[in-house]
C-alpha positions in Angstrom: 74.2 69.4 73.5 71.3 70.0 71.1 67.8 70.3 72.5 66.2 68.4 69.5 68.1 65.2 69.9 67.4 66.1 73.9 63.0 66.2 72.6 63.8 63.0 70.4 65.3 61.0 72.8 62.2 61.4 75.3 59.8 60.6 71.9 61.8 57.9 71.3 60.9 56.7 74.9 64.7 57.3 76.2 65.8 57.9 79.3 67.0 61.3 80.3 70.4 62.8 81.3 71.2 64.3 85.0 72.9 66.5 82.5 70.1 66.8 80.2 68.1 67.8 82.2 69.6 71.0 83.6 70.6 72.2 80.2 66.4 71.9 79.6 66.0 73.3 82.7 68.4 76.2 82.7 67.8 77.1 78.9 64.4 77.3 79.3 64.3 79.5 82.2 67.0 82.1 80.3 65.3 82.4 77.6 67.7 80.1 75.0 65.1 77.2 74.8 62.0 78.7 73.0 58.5 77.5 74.1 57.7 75.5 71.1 60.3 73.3 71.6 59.8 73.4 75.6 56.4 72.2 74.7 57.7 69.5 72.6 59.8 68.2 75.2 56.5 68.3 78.2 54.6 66.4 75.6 57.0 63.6 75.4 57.6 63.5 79.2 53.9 63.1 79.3 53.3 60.6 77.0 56.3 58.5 77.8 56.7 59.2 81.9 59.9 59.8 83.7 61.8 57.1 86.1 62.4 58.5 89.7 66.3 59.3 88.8 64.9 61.5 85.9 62.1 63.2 88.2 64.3 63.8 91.0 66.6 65.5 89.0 64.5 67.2 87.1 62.6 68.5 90.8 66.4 69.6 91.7 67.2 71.6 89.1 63.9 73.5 89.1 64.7 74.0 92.4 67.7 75.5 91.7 67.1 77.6 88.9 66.3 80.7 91.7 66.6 81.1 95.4 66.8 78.7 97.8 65.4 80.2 101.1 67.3 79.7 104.3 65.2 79.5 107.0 67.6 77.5 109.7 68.0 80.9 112.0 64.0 80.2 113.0 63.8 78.4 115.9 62.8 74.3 116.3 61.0 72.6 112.9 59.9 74.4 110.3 56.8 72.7 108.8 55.2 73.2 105.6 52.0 71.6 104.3 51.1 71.7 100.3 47.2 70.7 98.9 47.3 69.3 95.5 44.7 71.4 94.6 41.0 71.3 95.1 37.4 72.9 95.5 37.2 74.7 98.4 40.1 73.5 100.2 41.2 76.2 102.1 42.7 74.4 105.1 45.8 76.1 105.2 44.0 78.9 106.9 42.7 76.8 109.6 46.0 74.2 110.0 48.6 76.9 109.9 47.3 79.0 113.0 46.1 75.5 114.8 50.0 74.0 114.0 51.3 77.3 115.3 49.3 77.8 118.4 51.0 75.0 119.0 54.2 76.3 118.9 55.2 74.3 115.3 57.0 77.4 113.3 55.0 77.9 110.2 56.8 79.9 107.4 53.9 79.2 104.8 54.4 80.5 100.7 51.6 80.2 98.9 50.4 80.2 95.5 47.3 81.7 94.0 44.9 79.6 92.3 44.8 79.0 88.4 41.7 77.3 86.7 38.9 75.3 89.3 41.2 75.0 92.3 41.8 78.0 94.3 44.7 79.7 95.4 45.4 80.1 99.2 47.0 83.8 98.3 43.7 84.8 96.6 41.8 83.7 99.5 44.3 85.8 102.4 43.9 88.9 99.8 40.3 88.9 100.1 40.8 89.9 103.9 41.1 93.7 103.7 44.6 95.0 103.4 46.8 92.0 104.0 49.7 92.4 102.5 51.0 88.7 101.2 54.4 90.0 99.7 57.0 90.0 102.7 60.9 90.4 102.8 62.5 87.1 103.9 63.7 88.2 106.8 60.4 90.0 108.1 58.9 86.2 107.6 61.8 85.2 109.8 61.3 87.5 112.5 57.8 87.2 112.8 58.0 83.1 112.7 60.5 83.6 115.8 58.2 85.7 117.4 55.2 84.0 116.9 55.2 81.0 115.2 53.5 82.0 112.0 53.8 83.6 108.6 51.5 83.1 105.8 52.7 85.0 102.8 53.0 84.4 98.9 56.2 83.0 97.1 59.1 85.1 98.6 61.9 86.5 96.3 62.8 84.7 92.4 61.7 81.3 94.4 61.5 78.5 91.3 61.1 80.5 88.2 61.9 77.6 86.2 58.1 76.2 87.7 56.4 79.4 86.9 57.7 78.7 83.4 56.9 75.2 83.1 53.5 75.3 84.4 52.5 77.7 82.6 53.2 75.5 79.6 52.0 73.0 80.3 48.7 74.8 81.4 48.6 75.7 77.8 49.6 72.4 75.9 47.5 69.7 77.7 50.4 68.6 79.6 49.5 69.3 83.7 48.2 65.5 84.4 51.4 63.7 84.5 53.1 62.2 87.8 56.5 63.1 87.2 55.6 66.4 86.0 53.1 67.1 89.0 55.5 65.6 91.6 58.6 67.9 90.7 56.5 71.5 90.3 55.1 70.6 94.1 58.5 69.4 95.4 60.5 71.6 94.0 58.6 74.8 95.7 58.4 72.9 98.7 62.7 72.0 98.7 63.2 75.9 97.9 61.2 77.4 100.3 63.3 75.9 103.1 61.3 73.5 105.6 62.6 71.2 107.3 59.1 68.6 107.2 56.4 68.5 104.9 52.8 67.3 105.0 51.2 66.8 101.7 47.5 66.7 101.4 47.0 64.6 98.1 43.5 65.0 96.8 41.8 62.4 94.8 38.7 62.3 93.0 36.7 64.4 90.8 37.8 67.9 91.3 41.5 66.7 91.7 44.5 66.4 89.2 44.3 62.6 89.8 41.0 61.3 89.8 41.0 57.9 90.9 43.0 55.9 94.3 45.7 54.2 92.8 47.1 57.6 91.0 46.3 59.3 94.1 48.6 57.0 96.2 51.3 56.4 93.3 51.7 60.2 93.1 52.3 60.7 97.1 54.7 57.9 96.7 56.5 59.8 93.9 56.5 63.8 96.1 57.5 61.4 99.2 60.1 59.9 97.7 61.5 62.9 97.0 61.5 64.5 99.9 63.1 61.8 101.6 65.6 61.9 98.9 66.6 65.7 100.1 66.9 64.9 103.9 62.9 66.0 104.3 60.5 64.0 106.7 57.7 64.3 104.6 54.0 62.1 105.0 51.5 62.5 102.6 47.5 62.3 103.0 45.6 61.4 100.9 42.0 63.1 101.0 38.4 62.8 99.3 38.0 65.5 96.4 34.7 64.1 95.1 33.0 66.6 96.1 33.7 70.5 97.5 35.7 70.5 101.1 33.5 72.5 103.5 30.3 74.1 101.9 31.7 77.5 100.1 33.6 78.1 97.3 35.3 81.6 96.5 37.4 83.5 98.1 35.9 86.0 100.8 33.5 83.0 101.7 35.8 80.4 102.2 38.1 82.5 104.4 34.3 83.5 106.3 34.1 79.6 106.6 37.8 79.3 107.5 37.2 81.7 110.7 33.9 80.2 111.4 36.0 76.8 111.6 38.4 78.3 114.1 35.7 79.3 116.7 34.3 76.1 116.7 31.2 76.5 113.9 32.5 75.0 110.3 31.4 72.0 108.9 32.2 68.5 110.1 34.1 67.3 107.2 36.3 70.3 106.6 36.8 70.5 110.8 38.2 66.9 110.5 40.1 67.0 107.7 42.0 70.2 109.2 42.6 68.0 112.7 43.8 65.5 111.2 46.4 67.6 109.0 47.4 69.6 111.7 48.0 66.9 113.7 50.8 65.4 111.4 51.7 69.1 111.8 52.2 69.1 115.4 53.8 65.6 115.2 56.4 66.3 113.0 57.1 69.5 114.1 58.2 67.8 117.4 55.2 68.9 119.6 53.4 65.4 120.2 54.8 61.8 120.2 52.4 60.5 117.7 50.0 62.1 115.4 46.9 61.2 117.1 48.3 63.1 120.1 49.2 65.8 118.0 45.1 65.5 116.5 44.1 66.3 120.6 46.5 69.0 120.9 45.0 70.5 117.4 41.6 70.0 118.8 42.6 71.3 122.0 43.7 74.7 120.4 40.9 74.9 118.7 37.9 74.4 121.2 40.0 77.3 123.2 40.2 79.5 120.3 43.7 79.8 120.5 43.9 78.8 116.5 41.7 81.8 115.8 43.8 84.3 118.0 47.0 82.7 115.8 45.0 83.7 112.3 44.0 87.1 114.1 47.7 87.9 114.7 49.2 87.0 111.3 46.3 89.1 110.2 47.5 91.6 111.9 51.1 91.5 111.9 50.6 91.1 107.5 48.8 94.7 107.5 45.0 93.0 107.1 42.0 94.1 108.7 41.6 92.2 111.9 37.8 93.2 112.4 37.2 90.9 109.8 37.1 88.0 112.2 33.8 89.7 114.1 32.3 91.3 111.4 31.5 89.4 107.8 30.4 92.6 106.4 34.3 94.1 105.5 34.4 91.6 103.3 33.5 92.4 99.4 29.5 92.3 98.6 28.0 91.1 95.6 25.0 92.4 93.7 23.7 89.0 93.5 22.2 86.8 96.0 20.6 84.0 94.4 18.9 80.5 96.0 19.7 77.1 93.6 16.4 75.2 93.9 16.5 71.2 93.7 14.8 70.1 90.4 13.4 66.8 92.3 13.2 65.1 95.2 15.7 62.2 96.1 19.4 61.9 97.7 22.3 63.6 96.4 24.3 60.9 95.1 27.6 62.5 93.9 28.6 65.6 93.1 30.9 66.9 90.4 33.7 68.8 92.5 35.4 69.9 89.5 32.3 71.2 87.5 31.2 73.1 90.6 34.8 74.7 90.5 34.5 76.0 87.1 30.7 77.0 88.1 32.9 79.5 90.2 35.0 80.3 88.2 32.5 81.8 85.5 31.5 84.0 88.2 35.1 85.2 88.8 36.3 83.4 91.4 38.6 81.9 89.9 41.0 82.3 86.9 41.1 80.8 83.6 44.6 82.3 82.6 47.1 83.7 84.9 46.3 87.1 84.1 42.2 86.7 84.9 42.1 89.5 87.8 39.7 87.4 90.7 36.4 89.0 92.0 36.8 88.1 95.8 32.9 88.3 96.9 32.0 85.9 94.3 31.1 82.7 95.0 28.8 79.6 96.0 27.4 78.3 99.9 26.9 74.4 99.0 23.7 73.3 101.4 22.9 69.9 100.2 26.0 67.5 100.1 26.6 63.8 99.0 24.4 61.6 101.4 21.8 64.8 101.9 18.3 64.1 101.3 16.7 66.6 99.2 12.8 67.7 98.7 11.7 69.6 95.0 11.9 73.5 95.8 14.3 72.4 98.8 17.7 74.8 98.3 20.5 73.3 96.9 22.9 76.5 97.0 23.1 79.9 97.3 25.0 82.0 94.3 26.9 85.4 95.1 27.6 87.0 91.5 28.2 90.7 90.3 26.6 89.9 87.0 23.0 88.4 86.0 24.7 86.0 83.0 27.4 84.4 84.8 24.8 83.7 87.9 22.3 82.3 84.7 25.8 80.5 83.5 27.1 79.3 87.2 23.5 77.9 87.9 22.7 76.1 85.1 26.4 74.1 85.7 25.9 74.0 89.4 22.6 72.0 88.6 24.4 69.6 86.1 26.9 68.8 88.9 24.8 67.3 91.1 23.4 63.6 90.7 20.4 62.7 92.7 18.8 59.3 93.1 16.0 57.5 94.8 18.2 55.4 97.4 19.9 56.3 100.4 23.5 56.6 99.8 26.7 55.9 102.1 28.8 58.9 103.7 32.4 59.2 101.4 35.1 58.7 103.2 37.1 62.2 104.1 40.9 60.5 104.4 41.8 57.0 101.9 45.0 56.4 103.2 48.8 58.1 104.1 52.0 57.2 102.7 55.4 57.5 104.5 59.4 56.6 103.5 58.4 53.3 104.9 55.5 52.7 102.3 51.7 53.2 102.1 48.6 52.3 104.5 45.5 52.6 103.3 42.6 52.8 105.5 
């Protein structure tokens, strides 16, 4: 088997190998298959697409190509939940402790964040001290104990993906179903669960941009799962414009905690309620998952989510004072107020330009080996729907550097569109899609 005719069958708009497949795979991740040709190979896949046979293989043997956590000595169903990616979307620190408060075992790996979506590790290192490397079998106990670990990738879990993404970060390739559907499934197959909710962003600061993508690459990661014995649901959420009103790390964990005693914005509260409560309802804890939304509400209101977060804060070596006192958190030397040009409503906003806006000021990374400035970051106070008066403040800018704030700014300004005429509320949640099809609401 020759890994030319294996690139000019896929050019040629062939279909792939079961075989095939894992000698890419496996090559690739031993060093035998060199990136050029690697590259060749991602190109064709995303110019010519991959059937479901060809991407569920290809999600198994990335899968494979390193551990493959065992997590049946935890107690009851282990439930994982995975974001597409997005601009300020830092549910996972608000669904996990709500989903284990309600006695769902959460064993949660997490990636960190690479170009304008963030990384839920970047966000928990932010929090002084937390440790997010953890043996697999500290995760294990402390899941038995109490419900919930939130840590990074654990062990050699999917080098193949680290490999691959990276790649295809590099060569234009990341936008492709198949390709997309396989790097999130196959993380999600290794690290052991035993259900899944995916929260499948669409819109401007999301991989897919537009519905019917949105729903065809749920169908594609459910499909999967189901494939592999998972019960899996995907949601699929509004990422026109940021999720909450901060982006960055330190703030959006600030936001996060705020959320948990009852304070955070409306549409990043009720995105996280409805998330958990799929949560709750697949981990066995409610009948339906509008019963398992009123349990997530429940724990909530009584603070019983934000004594979860406190613990694994705790029990993972961070700094629980954190949750009282905003000021442990990293400073900035820059605290600057975005003033609206003119009067009018805020039409849309540009999710993804708004990410890059924080990632010039270090919140983010461009390549993985950007190092993240956690007290960086933007407070969004005019959203989509807002009315807005000239002078009125749009945002507020937390930089360490006077050009990157100049830089951020002047791209936080582009992102918004204001018009003259009232505008309708965007919907937070378009739909869900389950082994038994799609529903879109």
């Amino acid at each position: 088997m020759r890994m030319y005719d294996i690139i000019a069958k896929k050019r040629d708009g062939g279909e792939l190998t079961t075989e095939e497949i894992n000698y890419f795979v496996t090559g690739f991740v031993n060093g035998e298959i060199l990136d050029y040709q690697a590259g060749s190979l991602l190109m064709a896949i995303y110019l010519n697409k991959m059937n479901k046979r060809e991407t569920a293989d290809l999600t198994m043997a990335m899968a494979k190509s390193g551990d493959m956590i065992d997590l049946s000595s935890i107690k009851g169903i282990k439930v994982d939940k995975h974001s597409t990616g997005g601009v300020g979307d830092k549910t996972t620190l608000i669904v996990g402790p709500l989903a284990a408060a309600a006695g769902v075992p959460i064993a949660k790996m997490s990636g960190r964040g690479l170009g304008h979506t963030g990384g839920t590790i970047d966000k928990l290192e932010s929090i002084p001290g937390y440790k997010t490397s953890m043996d697999i079998s500290q995760v294990i106990e402390n899941v038995n104990k109490y419900y919930i670990a939130l840590v990074g990738q654990t062990g050699d879990l999917v080098p193949a993906d680290k490999k691959i993404y990276a790649l295809r970060d590099v060569t234009a390739t990341v936008g492709n179903i198949s390709l997309i559907a396989s790097s999130v499934m196959s993380k999600k197959i290794a690290a052991g669960c035993d259900a899944i909710v995916l929260d499948v962003k669409t819109g401007s600061g999301a991989f897919m941009k537009d519905l019917d993508s949105s729903f065809e690459l749920a169908k594609e990661m459910v499909d999967i799962g189901t494939n592999v014995d998972r019960n899996i649901v995907a949601l699929i959420t509004d990422m026109d414009q940021p999720l909450g009103n901060t982006i960055g790390n330190s703030l959006e964990v600030i936001e996060a905690i705020e959320t948990l005693k009852g304070n955070g914005p409306k549409d990043l509260e009720e995105v996280c309620l409805i998330i958990a409560g799929f949560m709750i309802y697949l981990g066995g804890r409610a009948d339906t998952p509008e019963e398992g939304k009123e349990i997530a509400k429940r724990k909530l209101y009584s603070g019983e989510g934000l004594a979860k977060l406190k613990k694994v804060i705790s029990l993972q070596g961070g700094c629980v004072d954190v949750i009282d006192d905003y000021s442990l958190f990293s400073s900035t030397n820059y605290i600057y107020e975005v003033k609206a040009p003119f009067k009018g409503y805020i039409q849309a906003m540009k999710a993804d330009e708004i990410g890059k806006s924080s990632v010039i000021l270090g919140a983010g990374r461009e390549s993985k080996e950007d190092c993240i400035d956690y007290g960086v970051g933007i407070v969004l106070n005019k959203k989509v729907g807002d009315q807005v008066n000239i002078g009125e403040k749009l945002a507020i800018i937390y930089a360490n550097s006077e050009k990157k704030l100049n830089q951020c700014e002047a791209m936080l300004l582009s992102s918004y569109i204001i018009s003259d005429s009232p505008v309708e509320d965007k919907k937070l949640i378009y739909g869900i899609v389950t082994k038994d099809g799609e529903e879109r609401w």
